[in-house]
Every structure is written in structure tokens, then in C-alpha cells.
SELUMLUM-648576 format. One record per atom (N, C-alpha, C): residue number from 0; atom name; x, y, z. Coordinates in Angstrom, 2 decimals. Layout:
REM residues N
SITE    n  atom        x        y        z
SITE  NUM    CA        X        Y        Z
...
//
This chain:
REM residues 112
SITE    n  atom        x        y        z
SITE    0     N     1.19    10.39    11.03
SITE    0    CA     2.36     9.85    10.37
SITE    0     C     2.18    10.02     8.87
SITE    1     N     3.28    10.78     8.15
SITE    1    CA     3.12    10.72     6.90
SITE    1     C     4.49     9.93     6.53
SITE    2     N     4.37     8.83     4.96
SITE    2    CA     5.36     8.33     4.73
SITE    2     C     4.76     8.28     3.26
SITE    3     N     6.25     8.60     2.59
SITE    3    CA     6.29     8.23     0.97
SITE    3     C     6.73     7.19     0.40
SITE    4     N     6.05     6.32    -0.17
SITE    4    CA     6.69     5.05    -0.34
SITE    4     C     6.36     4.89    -2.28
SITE    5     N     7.22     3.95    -2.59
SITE    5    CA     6.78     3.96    -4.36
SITE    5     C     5.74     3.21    -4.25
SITE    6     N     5.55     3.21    -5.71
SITE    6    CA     4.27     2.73    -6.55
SITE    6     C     3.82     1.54    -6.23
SITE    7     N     3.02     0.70    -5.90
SITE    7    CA     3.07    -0.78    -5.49
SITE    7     C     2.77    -1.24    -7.28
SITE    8     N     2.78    -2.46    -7.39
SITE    8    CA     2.52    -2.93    -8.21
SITE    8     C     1.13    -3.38    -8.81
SITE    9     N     0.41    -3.86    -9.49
SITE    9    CA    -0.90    -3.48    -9.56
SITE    9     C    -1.13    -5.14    -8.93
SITE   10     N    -2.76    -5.10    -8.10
SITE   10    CA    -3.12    -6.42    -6.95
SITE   10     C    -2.57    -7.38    -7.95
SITE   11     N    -3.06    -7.54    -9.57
SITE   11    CA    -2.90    -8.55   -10.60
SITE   11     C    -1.46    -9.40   -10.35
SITE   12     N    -0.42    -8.60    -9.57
SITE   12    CA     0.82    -8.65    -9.97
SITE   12     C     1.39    -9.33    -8.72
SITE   13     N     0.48    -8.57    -7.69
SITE   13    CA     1.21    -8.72    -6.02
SITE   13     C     1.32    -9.88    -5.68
SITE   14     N    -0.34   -10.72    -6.01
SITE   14    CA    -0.98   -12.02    -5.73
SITE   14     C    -1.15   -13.08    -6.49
SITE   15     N    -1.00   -14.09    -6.27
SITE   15    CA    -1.33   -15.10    -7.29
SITE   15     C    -2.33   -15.94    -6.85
SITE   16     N    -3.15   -16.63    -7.66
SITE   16    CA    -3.42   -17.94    -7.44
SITE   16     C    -3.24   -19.58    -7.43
SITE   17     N    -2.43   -19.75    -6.86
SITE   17    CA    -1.86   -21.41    -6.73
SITE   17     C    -2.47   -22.45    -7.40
SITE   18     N    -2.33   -23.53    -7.60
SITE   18    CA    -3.21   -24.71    -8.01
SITE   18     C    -4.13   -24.81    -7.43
SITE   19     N    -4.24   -25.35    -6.15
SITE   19    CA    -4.75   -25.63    -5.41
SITE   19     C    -5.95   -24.25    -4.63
SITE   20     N    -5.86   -23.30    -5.34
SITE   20    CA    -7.00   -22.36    -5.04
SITE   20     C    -6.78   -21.23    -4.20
SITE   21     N    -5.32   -21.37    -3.40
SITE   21    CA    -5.10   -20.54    -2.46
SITE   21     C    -4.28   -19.26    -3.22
SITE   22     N    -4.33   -17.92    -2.38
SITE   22    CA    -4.11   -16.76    -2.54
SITE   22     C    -2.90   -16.51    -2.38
SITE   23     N    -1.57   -16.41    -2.68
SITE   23    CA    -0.77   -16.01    -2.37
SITE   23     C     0.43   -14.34    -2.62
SITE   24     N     1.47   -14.42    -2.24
SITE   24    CA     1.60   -13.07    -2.42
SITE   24     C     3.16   -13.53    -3.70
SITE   25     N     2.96   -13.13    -4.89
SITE   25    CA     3.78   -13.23    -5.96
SITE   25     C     5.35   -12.43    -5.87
SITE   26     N     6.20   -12.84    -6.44
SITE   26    CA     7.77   -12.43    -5.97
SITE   26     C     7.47   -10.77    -6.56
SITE   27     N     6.64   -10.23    -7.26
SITE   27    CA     6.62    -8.88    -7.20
SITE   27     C     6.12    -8.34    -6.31
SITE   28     N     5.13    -8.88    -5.75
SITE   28    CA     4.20    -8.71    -3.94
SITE   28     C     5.61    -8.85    -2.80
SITE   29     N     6.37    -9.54    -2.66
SITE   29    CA     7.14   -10.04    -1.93
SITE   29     C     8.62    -8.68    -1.88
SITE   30     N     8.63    -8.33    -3.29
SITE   30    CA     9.75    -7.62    -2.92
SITE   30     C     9.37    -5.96    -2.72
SITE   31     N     8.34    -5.65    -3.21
SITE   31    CA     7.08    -4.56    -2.85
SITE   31     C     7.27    -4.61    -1.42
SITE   32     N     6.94    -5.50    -0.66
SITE   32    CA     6.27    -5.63     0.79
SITE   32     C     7.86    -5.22     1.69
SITE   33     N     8.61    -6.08     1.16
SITE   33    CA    10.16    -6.12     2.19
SITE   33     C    10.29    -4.51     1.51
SITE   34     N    10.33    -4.09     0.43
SITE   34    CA    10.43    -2.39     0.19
SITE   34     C    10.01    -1.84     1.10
SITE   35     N     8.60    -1.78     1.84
SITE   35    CA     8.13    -1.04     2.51
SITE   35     C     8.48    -1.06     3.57
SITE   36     N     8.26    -2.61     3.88
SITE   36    CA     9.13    -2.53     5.11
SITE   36     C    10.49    -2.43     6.10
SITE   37     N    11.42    -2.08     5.13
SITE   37    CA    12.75    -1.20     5.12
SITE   37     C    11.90     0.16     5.21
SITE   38     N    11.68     0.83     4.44
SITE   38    CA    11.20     2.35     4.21
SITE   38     C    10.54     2.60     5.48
SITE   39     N     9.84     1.65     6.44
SITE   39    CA     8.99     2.05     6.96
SITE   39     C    10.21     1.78     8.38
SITE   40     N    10.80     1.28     8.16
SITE   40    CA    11.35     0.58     9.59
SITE   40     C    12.15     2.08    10.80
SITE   41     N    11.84     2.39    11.94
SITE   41    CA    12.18     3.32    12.73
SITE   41     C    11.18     4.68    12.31
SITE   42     N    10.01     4.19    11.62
SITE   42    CA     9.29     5.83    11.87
SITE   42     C     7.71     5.75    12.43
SITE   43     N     8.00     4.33    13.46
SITE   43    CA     6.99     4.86    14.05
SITE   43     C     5.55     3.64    13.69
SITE   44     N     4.59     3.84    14.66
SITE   44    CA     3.24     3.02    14.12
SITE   44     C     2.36     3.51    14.96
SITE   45     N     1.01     3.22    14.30
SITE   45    CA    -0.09     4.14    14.76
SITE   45     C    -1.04     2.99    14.52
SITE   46     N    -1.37     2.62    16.24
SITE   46    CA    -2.41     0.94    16.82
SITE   46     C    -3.64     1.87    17.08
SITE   47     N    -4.67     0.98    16.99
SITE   47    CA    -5.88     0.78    16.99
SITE   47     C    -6.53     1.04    15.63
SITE   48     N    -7.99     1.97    15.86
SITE   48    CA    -8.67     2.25    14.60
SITE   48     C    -8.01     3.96    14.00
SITE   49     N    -7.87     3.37    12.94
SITE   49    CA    -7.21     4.21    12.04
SITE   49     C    -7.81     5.51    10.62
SITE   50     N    -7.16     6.47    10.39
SITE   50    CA    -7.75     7.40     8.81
SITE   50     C    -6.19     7.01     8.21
SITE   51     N    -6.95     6.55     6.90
SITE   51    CA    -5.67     6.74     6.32
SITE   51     C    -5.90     7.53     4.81
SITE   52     N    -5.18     8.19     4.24
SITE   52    CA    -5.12     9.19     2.99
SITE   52     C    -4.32     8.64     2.49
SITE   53     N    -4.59     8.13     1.28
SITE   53    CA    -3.83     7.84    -0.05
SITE   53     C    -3.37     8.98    -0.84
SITE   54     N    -2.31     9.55    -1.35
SITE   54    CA    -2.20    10.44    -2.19
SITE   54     C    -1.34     9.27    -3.64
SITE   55     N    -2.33     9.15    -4.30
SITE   55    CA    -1.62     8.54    -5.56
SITE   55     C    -0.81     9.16    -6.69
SITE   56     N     0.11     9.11    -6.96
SITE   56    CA     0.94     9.89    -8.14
SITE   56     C     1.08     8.87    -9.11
SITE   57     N     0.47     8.60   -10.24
SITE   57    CA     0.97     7.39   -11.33
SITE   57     C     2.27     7.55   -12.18
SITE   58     N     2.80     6.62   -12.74
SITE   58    CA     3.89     6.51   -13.24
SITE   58     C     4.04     7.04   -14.47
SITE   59     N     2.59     7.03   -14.80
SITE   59    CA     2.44     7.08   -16.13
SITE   59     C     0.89     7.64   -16.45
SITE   60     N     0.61     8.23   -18.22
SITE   60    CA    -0.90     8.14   -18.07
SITE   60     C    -1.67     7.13   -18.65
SITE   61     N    -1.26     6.15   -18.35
SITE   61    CA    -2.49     4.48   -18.62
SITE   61     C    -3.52     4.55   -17.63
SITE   62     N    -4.42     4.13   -17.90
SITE   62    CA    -5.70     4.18   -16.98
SITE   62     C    -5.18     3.10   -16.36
SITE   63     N    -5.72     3.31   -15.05
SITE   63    CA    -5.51     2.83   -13.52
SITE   63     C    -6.87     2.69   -12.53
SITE   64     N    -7.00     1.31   -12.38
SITE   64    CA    -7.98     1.64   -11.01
SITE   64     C    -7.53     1.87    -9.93
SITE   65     N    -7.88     3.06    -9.05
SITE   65    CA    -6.74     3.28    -7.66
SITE   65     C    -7.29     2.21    -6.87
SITE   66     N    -8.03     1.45    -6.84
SITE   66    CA    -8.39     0.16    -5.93
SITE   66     C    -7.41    -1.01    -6.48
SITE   67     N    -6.23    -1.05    -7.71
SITE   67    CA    -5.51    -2.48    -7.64
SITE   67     C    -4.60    -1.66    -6.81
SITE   68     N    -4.61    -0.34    -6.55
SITE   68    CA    -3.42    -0.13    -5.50
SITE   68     C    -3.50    -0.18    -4.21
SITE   69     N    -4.47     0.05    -3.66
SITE   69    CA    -4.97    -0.46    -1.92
SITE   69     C    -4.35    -1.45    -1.73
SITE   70     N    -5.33    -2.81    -1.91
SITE   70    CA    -4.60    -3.66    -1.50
SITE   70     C    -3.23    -4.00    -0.96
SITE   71     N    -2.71    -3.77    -1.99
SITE   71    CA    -0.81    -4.72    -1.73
SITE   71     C    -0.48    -3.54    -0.56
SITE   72     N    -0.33    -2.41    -1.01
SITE   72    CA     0.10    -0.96    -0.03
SITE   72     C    -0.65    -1.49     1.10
SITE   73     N    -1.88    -1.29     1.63
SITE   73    CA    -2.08    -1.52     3.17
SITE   73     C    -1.80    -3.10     3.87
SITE   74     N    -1.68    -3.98     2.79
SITE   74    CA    -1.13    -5.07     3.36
SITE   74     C     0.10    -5.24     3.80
SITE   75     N     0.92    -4.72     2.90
SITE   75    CA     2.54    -4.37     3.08
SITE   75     C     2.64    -3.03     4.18
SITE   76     N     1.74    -2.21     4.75
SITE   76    CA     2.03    -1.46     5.92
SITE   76     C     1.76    -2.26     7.32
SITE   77     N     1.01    -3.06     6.87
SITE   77    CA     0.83    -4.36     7.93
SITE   77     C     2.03    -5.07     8.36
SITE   78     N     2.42    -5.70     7.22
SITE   78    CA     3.60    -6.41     7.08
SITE   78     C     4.96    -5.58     7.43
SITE   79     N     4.82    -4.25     7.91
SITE   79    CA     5.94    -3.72     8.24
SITE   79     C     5.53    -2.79     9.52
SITE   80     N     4.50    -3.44    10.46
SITE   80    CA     4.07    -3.16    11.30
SITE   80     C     3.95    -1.41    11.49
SITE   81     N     3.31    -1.05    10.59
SITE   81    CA     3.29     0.41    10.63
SITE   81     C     1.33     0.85    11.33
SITE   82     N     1.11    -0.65    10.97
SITE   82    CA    -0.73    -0.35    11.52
SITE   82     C    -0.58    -2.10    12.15
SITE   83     N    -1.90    -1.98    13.05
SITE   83    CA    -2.17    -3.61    13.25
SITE   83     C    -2.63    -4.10    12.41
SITE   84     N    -3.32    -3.70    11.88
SITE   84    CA    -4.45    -4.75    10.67
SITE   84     C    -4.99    -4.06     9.59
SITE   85     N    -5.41    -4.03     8.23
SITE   85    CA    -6.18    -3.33     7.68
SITE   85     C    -7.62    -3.19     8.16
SITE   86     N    -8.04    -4.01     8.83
SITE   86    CA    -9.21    -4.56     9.11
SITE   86     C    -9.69    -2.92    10.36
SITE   87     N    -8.68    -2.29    10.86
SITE   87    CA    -8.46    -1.20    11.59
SITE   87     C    -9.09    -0.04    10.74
SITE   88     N    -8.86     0.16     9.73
SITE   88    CA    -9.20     1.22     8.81
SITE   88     C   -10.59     1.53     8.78
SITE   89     N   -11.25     2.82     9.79
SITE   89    CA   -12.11     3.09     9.63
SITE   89     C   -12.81     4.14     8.40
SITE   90     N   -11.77     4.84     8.37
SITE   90    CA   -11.84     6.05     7.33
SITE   90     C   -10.49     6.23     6.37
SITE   91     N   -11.24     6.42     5.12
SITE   91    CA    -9.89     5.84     3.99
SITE   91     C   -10.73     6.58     2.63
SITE   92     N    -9.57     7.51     2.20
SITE   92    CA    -9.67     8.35     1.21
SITE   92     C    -8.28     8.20     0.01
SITE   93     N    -8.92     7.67    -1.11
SITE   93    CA    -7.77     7.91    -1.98
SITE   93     C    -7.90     8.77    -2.99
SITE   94     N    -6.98     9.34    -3.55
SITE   94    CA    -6.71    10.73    -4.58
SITE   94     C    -5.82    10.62    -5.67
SITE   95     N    -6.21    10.96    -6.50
SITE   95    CA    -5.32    10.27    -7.65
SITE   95     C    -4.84    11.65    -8.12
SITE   96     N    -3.19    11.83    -7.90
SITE   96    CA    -2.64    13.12    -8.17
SITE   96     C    -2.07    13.07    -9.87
SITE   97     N    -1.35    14.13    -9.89
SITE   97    CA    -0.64    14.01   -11.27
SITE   97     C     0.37    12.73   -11.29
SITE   98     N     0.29    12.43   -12.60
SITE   98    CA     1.74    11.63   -12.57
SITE   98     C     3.33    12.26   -12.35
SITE   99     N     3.97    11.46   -11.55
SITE   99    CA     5.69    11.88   -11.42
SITE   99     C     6.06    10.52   -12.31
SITE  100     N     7.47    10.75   -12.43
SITE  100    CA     8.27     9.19   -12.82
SITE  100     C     8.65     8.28   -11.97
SITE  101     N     8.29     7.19   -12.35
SITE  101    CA     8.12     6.44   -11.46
SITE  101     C     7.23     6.17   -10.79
SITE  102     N     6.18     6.87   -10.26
SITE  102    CA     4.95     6.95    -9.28
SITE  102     C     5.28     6.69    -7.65
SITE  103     N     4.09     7.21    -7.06
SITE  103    CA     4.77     7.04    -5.62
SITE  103     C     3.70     7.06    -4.95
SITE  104     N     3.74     6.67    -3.51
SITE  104    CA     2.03     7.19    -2.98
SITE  104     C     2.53     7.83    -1.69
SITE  105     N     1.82     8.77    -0.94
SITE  105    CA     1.83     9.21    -0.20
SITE  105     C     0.68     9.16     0.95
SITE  106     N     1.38     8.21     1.81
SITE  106    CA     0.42     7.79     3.00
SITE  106     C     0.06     8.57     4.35
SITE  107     N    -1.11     8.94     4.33
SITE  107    CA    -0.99     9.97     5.72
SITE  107     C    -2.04     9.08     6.67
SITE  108     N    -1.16     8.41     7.91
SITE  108    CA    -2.24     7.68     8.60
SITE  108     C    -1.96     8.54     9.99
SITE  109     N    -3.75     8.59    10.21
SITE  109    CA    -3.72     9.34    11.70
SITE  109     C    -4.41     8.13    12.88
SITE  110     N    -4.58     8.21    14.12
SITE  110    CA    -5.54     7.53    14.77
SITE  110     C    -6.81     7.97    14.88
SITE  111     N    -7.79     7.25    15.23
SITE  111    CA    -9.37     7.98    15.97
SITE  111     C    -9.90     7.88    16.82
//
């Protein structure tokens, strides 16, 4: 399954921390996640243990760690039932391409 989805937002942005200590997912996490999961809805899901390929395109050239982008992205493919779990992900490669406008990532998940 390959799917192109935009840029997630960086983890800083997705998640918050509450008073009370707990993790939550921030109204930029929230509208990220329902994004995907429209985009993702009728193409399909691929259960059990999983490869997945990141192809990163940035928005821009500011330095970027491609690890604040994991996160929110495989949580939000969760959340749009495109995998069961991240916790599935046996093999996982990310690539940090040229920048386009806007940015985008390009997800190629297979089974194993």
C-alpha cells in the first residue's frame, strides 16, 4: 500500500501535556489525525507485522528531526485504521527527500 498524505505537524505540536501529567493529542494533533483519516478512508489496511517506508519531503529548508515526524503520522495511520498498532512495525525506514511546498510524506507499508 502506498499513500501520500501531508506534512504532520512536528510531535511538539501534535501532543500536549495536561496539568495533571497526562499526554494528550493537541487540536493540531486532532485535525492532522481526522486528515488522515479521510485520506486514508476506502484504500485499504495491511494487519499484522508490518515494513513501513517513510519518504519525507519538507516544507521548507529549516532543520528538522525526521523522528518529530514518526510519531503523530503512525499514530494517525492507526487512528484511521490503515495498520493495527504501531507497536506492529517491525521494519521502518525513513528518508528525508527534497523539499516540495507544503511538504508531504509518502508512506509505503507492506506486510511480513
Amino acid at each position: 500500500m502506498k499513500l501520500e498524505l501531508p506534512y504532520p505537524p512536528s510531535i511538539n505540536h501534535y501532543y500536549f501535556t495536561a496539568r495533571n501529567g497526562m499526554r494528550l493529542i493537541g487540536a493540531k494533533g486532532k485535525v492532522y489525525r481526522d486528515e488522515v483519516f479521510y485520506l486514508c478512508k476506502g484504500k485499504g489496511r495491511v494487519g499484522g507485522k508490518v515494513k513501513v517506508v517513510l519518504e519525507v519531503y519538507p516544507p521548507d529548508k529549516r532543520k528538522r528531526d525526521l523522528d518529530n515526524v514518526e510519531k503523530g503520522l503512525l499514530d494517525s495511520l492507526v487512528y484511521a485504521n490503515v495498520i493495527d498498532d504501531d507497536f506492529d512495525i517491525d521494519d521502518k525506514h525513513t528518508i528525508r527527500r527534497e523539499k516540495v511546498k507544503g511538504g508531504k510524506i509518502v508512506v509505503t507499508i507492506n506486510s511480513l
